[in-house]
C-alpha positions in Angstrom: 25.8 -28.1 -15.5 24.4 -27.9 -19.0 26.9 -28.8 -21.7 26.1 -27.6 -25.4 27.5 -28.4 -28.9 30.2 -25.9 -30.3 29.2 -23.1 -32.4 28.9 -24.6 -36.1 29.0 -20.9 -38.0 32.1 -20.1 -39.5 31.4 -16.4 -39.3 30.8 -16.2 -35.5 33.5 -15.4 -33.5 36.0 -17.4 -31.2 34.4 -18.2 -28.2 37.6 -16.7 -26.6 36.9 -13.3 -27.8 33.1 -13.3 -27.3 34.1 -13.8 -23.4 36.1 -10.6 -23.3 33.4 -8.4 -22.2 33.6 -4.9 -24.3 31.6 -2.7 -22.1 28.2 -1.6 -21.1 27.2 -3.0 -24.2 25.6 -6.2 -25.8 27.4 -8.4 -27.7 25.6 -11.6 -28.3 21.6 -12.2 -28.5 19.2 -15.4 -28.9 16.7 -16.7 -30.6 14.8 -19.8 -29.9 12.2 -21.3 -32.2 10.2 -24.3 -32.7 9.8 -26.5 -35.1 7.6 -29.4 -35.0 8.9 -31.0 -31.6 12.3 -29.4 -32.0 13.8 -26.7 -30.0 17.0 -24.4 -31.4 18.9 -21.7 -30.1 20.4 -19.2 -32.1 23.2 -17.2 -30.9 24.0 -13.8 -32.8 27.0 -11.6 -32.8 26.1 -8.3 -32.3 28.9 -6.7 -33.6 30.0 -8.8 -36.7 25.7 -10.2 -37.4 27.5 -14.0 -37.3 25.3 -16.4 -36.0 25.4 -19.9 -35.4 23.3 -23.0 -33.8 24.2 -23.3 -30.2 21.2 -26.2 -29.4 18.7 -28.4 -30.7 16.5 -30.3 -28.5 12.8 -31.7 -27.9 12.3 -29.9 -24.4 11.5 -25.7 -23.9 12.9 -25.2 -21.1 16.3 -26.9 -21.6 16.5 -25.1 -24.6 15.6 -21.4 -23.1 18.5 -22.3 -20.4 21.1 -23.6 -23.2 20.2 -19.7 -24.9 20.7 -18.1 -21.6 23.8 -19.9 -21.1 25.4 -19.3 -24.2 25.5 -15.0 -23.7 28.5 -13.6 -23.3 30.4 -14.8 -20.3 30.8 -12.0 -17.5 29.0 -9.6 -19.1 28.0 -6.8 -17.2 25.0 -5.0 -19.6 22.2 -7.0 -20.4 21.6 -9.5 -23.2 18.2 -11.1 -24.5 16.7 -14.0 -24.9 14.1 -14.1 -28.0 11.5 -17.3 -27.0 9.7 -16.7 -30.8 7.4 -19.8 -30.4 5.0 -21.0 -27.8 5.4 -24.6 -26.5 4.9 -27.6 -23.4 7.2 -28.5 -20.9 6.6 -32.2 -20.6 6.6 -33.6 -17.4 9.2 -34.0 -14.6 10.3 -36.4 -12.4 12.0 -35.7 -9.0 15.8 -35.8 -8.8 16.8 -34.0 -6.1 15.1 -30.5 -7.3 12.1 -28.9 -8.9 12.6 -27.7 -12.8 12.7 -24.4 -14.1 15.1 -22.0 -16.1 17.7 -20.3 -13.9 18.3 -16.9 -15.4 21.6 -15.5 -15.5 22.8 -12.2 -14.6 22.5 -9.4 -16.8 19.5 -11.5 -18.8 16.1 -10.5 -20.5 14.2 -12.9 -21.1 11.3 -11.7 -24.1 8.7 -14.6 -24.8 6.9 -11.9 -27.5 3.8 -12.9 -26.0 4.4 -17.2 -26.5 3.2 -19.3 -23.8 4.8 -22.0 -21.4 2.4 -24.5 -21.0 3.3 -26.5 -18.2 1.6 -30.3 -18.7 3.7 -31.8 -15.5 2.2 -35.0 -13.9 -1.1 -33.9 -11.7 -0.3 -34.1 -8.6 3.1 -34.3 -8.7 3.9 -30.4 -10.3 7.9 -30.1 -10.0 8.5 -27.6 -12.5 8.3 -24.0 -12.0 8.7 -22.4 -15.4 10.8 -19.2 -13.9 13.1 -19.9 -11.4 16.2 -17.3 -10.7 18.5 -17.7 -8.1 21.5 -15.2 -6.1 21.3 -12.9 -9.5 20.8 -9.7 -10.7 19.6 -7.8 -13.3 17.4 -10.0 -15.0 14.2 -9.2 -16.8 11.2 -11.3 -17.8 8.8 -9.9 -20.8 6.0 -10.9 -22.4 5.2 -14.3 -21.2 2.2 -16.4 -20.7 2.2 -19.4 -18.3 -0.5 -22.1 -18.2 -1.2 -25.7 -16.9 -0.1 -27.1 -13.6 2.9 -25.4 -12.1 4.3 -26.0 -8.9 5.2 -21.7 -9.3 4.6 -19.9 -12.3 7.6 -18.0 -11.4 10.3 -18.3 -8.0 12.6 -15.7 -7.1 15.3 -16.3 -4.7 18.1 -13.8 -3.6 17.8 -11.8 -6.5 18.6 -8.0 -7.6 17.4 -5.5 -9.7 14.2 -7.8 -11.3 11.6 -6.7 -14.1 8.7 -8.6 -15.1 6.5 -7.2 -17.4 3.4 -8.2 -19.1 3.2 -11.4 -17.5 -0.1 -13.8 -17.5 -0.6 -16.8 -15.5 -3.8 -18.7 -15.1 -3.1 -22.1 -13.5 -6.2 -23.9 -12.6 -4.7 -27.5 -12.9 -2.4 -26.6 -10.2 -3.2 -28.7 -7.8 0.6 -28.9 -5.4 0.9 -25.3 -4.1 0.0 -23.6 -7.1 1.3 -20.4 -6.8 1.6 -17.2 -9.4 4.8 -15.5 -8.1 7.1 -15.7 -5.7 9.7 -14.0 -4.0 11.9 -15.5 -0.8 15.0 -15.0 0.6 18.1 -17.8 -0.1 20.4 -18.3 2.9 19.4 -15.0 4.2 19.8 -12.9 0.9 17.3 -10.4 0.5 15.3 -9.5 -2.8 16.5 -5.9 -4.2 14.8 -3.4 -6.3 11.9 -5.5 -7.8 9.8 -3.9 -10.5 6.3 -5.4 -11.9 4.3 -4.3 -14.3 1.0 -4.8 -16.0 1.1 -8.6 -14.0 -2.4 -10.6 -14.4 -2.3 -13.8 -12.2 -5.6 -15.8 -12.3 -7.0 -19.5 -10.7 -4.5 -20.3 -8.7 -4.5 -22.9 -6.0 -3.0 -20.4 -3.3 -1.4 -16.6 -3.3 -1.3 -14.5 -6.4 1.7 -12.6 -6.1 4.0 -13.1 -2.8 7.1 -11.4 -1.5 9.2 -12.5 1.2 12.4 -10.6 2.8 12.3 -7.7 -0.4 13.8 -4.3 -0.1 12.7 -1.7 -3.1 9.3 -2.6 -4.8 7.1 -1.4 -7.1 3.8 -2.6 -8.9 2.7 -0.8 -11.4 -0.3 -2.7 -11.7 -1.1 -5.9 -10.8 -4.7 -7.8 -11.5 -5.4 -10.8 -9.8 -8.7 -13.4 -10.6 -9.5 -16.1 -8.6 -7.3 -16.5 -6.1 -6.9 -19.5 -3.4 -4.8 -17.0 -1.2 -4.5 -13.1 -1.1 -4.1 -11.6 -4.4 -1.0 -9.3 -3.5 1.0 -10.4 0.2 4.1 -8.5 1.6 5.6 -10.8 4.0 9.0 -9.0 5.7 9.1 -6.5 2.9 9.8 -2.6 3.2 10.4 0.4 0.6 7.6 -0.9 -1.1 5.1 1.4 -3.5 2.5 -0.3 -5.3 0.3 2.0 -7.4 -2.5 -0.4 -8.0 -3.7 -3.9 -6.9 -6.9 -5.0 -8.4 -8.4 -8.1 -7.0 -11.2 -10.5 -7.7 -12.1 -13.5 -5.3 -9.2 -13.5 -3.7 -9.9 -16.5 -1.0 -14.0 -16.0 -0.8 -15.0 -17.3 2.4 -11.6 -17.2 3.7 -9.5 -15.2 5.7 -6.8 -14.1 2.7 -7.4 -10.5 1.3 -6.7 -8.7 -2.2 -3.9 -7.1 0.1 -2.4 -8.7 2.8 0.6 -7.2 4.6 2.6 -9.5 7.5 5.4 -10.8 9.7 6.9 -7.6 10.1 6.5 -6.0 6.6 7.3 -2.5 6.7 8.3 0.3 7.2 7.9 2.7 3.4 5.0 0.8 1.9 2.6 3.0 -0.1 -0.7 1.6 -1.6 -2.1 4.1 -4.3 -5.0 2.3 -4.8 -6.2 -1.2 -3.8 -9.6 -2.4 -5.4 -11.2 -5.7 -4.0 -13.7 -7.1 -4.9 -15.5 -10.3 -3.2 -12.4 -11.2 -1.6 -12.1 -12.4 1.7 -11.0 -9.6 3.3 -10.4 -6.5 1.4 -7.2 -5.3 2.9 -5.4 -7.3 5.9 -2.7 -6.2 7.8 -1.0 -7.9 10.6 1.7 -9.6 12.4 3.9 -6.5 13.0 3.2 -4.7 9.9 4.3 -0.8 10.3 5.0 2.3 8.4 2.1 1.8 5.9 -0.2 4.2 3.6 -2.7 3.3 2.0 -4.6 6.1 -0.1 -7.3 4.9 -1.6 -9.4 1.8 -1.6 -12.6 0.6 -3.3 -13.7 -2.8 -1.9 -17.1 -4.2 -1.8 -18.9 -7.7 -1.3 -16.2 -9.4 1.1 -16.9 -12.2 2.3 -15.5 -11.0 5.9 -14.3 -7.8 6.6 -13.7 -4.7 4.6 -10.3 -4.5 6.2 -8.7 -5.8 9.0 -5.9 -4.0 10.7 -4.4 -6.2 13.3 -1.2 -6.0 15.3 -0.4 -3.2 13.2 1.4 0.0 13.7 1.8 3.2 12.1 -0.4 3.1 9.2 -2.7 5.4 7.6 -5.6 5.0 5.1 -6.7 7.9 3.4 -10.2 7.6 1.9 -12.5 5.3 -0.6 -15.5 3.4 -0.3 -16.5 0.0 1.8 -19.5 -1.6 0.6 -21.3 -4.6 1.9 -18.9 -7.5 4.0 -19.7 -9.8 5.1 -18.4 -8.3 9.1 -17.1 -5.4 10.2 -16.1 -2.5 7.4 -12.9 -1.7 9.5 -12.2 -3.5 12.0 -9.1 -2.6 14.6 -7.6 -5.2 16.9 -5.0 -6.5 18.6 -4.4 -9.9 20.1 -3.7 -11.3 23.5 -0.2 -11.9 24.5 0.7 -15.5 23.5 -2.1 -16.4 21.3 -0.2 -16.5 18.5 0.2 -18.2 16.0 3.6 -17.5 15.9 5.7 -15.1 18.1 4.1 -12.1 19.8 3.6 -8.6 17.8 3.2 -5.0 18.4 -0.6 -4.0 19.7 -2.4 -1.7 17.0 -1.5 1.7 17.3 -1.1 5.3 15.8 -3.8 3.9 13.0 -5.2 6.6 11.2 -8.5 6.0 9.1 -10.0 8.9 7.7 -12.6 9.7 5.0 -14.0 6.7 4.0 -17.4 6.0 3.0 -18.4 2.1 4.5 -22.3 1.3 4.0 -23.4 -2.4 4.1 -21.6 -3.3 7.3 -22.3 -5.0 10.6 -20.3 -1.9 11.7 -19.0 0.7 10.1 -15.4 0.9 12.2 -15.2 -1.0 14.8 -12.0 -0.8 17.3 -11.4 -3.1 19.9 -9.1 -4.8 22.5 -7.2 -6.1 24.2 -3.7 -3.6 23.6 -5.2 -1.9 20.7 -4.7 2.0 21.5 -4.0 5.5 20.4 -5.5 5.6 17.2 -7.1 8.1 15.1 -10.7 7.6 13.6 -11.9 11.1 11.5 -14.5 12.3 9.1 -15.6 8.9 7.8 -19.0 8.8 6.6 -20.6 5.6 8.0 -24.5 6.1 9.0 -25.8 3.1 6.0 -24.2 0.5 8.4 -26.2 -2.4 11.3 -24.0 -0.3 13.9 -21.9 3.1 13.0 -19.1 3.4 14.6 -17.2 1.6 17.9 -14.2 2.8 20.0 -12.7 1.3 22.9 -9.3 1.6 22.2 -7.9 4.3 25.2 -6.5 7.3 23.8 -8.2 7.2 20.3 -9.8 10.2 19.3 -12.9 9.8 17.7 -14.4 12.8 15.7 -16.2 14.2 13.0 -17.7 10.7 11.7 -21.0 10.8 10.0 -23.8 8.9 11.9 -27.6 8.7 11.7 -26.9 11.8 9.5 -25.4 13.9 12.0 -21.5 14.4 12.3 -20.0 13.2 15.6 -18.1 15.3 18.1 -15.6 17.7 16.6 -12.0 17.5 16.8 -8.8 19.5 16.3 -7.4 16.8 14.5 -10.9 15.9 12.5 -11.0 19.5 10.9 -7.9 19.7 10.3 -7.8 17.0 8.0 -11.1 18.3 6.1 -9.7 21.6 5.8 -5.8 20.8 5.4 -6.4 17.1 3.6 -2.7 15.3 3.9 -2.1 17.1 7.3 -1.5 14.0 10.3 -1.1 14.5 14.1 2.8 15.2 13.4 2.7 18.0 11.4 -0.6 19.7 13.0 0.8 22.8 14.3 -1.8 25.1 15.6 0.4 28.4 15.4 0.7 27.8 11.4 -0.3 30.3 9.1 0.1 28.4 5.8 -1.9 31.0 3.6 0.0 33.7 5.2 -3.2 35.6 6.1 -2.8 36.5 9.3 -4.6 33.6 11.1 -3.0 30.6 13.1 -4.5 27.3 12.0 -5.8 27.0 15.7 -7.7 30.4 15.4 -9.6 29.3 12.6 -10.6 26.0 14.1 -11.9 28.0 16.9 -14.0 30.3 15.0 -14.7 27.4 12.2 -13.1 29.9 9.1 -11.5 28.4 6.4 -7.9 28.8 4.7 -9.2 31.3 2.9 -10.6 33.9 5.7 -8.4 37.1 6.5 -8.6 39.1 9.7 -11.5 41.1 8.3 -13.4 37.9 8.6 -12.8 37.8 12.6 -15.2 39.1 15.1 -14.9 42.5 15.9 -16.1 44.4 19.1 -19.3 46.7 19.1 -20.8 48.5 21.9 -23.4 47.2 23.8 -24.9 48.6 26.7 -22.6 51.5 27.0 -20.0 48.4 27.4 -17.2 47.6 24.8 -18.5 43.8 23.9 -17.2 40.9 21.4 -19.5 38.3 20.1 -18.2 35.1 18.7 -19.2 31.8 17.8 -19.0 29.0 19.9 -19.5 25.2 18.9 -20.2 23.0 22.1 -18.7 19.5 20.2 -15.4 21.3 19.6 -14.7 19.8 23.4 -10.8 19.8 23.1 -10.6 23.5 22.6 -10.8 26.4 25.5 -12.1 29.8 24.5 -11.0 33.0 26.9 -12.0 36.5 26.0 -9.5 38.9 28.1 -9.7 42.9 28.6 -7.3 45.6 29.9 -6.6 49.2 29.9 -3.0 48.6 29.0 -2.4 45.6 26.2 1.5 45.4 27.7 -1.1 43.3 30.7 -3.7 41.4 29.5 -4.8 40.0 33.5 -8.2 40.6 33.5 -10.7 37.6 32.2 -14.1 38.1 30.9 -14.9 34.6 29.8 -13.2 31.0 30.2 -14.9 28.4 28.2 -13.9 25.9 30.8 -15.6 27.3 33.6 -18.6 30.0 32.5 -21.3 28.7 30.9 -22.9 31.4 28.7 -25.5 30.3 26.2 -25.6 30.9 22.9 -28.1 33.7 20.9 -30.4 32.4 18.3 -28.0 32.9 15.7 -25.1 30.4 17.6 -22.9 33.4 19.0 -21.7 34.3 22.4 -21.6 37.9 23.7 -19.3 38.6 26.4 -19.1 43.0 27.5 -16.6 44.1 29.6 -17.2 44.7 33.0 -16.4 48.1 32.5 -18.8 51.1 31.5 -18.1 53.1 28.4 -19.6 56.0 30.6 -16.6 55.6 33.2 -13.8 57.7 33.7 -11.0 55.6 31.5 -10.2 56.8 28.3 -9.7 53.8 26.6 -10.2 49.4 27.2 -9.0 46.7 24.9 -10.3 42.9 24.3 -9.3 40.2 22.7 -10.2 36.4 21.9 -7.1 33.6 22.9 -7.9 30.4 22.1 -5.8 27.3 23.5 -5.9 23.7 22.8 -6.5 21.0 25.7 -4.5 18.3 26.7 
């Protein structure tokens, strides 16, 4: 425990008071300045302005610690730490532990935009500049960290974080060499972690990593030159980051910009990932679930665009894919017991949809063994060596771009163009959104948009002396059965004309199909009735 000299101004008050707490409110803040090789702390009454000297010393991050310490005991609001000058840490030898300032509860740390310059041993690197542990509501401001840390920052157990404007550019790093880290202690989670505006650059390994976290958000994070993945979620859920931009993130290796793994999930949102020459654009993996990602620019990876693997429940929503160095999506799974590690879900109920990839070995490429049930629509990928692979049973497939032409038509594929945000869950075919009059399922049939009425359906003409209906028809809209029924009475519609599944009627020049009722206007009934039904197939 740090021990620190009395309070030598005669206008501050008893210490006995100060540690009375007197609400939600401050009641003491520091300063801590620099002069020459000296290092003091200022502590300041906020209710009377006393102040008084509460440490002088030759080391910065003793003397950030002895200001942190000397707040208001027990307080429950938050109380700041002014660091007004930039300085070195000096070096550190191994007793026991690494070095670094362990932020109270209810803390801000503002450095006003000084740096920590961390000039540690080479090759040794025990001090980690930030270094919380079990507390909450804590915030760190304005801070540049250099030289050769072991961690720029290392969270453990903590609640209710803030980092903001924080830049770390460790190239001397040569022992881990880290940005910033989040982990569990004895099985206590991270809570409610916000980052914001976080540059992290030459770094020996990860950017920015999580571990067992609960309630995220990045605002935005830039990464530069990266050893490891710029951003990784290992074991984290309720996560929303609104934009990761990363540069050489592990070139030539298999680390991403974004890397999501052992289990992380569900309730992570991506608003935007950009990656550029990276290893892998995006990688998912090792259980990851329940993610979204909704738009990504990446281009010039050194592997693949992204790599979704072991994965399950996780949608990407459109951007561009330019030139990797593999596959521009590439789906997997692995075998059972080839590890590393413990066995994982298979990839499954993967949606990819509108994405432009060009520059790839493949465009999308899905593959087993386990890999399954996944959903592949309206991705343009015809610049590619080779568009588009499925073998994955029960994907659909449909309305990708290839060689120019758009693949087989699904359901599912124009229902996202025309209903962008719609997913297999919430594709009900008997839905009239617009209120117009037309079923969702109706429209697909007759390919009319959300804006058609029913005076935009066909309507029946005579042809022949026969009551007749002609339609349109389009051959690659295979999971869809058109039936064209007539009656007398429309309390019993029994009587088929036409069943897409079994009569094969060609089409006119103009793409229609005319069907006319077996029965002559010239006949003795007075009156006949037909209609269009279309149904969707299993």
């Amino acid at each position: 425990m740090f021990r620190f000299p009395p309070i030598l101004c005669s206008g501050f008050l008893a210490a006995a008071s100060l540690a009375t707490p007197l609400g939600l409110h401050a009641q003491r803040e520091a300063d801590v300045t620099r002069s020459g090789n000296t290092w003091t702390v200022t502590i300041t009454n906020l209710a009377s302005g006393g102040s008084g000297v509460a440490h002088t010393g030759n080391d910065m991050i003793l003397a950030i610690q002895a200001a942190a310490n000397a707040l208001t005991q027990g307080r429950t609001a938050k109380e700041t730490v002014h660091i007004r000058s930039s300085g070195a840490t000096g070096t550190h030898s191994w007793n026991g532990d690494v070095k670094g300032i362990n932020i109270p509860s209810y803390t801000i740390l503002d450095f006003h935009g000084n740096t920590i310059l961390v000039n540690d041993t080479p090759g040794d690197e025990l001090i980690v500049p930030i270094r919380p542990r079990r507390v909450s509501h804590i915030e760190v401001r304005n801070l540049r960290i250099l030289g050769n840390p072991r961690y720029g920052m290392w969270f453990f157990g903590c609640t209710d974080v803030l980092l903001s404007n924080i830049q770390i550019s460790i190239p001397e790093a040569t022992n881990i060499g880290l940005g910033i880290r989040f982990e569990d202690r004895n099985g206590v989670w991270n809570r409610d972690v916000h980052l914001e505006d976080i540059t992290v650059e030459n770094t020996r390994h990860h950017g920015v990593e999580f571990w067992r976290t609960d309630g995220l958000t990045v605002e935005n994070l830039v990464t530069r030159n990266t050893g490891g993945a710029g951003l990784l979620l290992n074991l984290t859920r309720n996560a929303h980051v609104k934009r990761i931009d990363a540069f050489r993130a592990n070139f030539g290796g298999g680390y991403a910009g974004f890397r999501t793994a052992n289990n992380a999930g569900p309730n992570i949102v991506v608003d935007k990932v950009i990656a550029r020459e990276c290893g892998r654009g995006v990688f998912t993996v090792s259980g990851s679930h329940g993610i979204t990602i909704h738009e990504v620019d990446i281009s010039g990876s050194s592997s693949h665009g992204m790599l979704i693997e072991d994965t399950q429940d996780m949608v990407v929503n459109g951007g561009t894919i330019a030139d990797c160095g593999a596959e521009g999506i590439r789906i997997t799974s692995r075998q059972l017991g080839q590890g590393p590690g413990p066995d994982h879900h298979p990839a499954r109920n993967i949606t990819v949809r509108n994405l432009t990839i060009t520059g790839c070995s493949f465009g999308i490429r899905e593959t087993l063994p386990r890999t399954s049930h996944n959903f592949i629509l309206n991705n343009d990928l015809r610049d590619n060596n080779t568009c588009l692979v499925s073998q994955g049973p029960g994907t659909i497939v449909s309305g990708n771009l290839c060689n120019g032409v758009r693949q087989n038509d699904s359901w599912l594929a124009w229902l996202d163009r025309t209903y962008p945000g719609a997913t297999p869950a919430t594709a009900d075919p008997t839905a009239d959104p617009h209120q117009r009059g037309l079923p969702k399922l109706l429209r697909y049939a007759l390919d009319l948009g959300p804006e058609a009425g029913p005076a935009d359906l066909p309507r029946p003409e005579i042809m022949d002396h026969h009551l007749g209906l002609s339609f349109p028809r389009d051959p690659l809209r295979n999971d869809l059965a058109l039936i064209v029924e007539a009656t007398s009475d429309p309390a019993d519609w029994g009587e088929i004309l036409y069943d897409s599944r079994t009569d094969a009627v060609p089409a006119d020049e103009h793409g229609l199909i005319r069907i006319l009722d077996t029965h002559s206007l010239d006949s003795s009934e007075d009156r006949r009735f037909l209609r269009l039904r279309a149904e969707l197939l299993d």
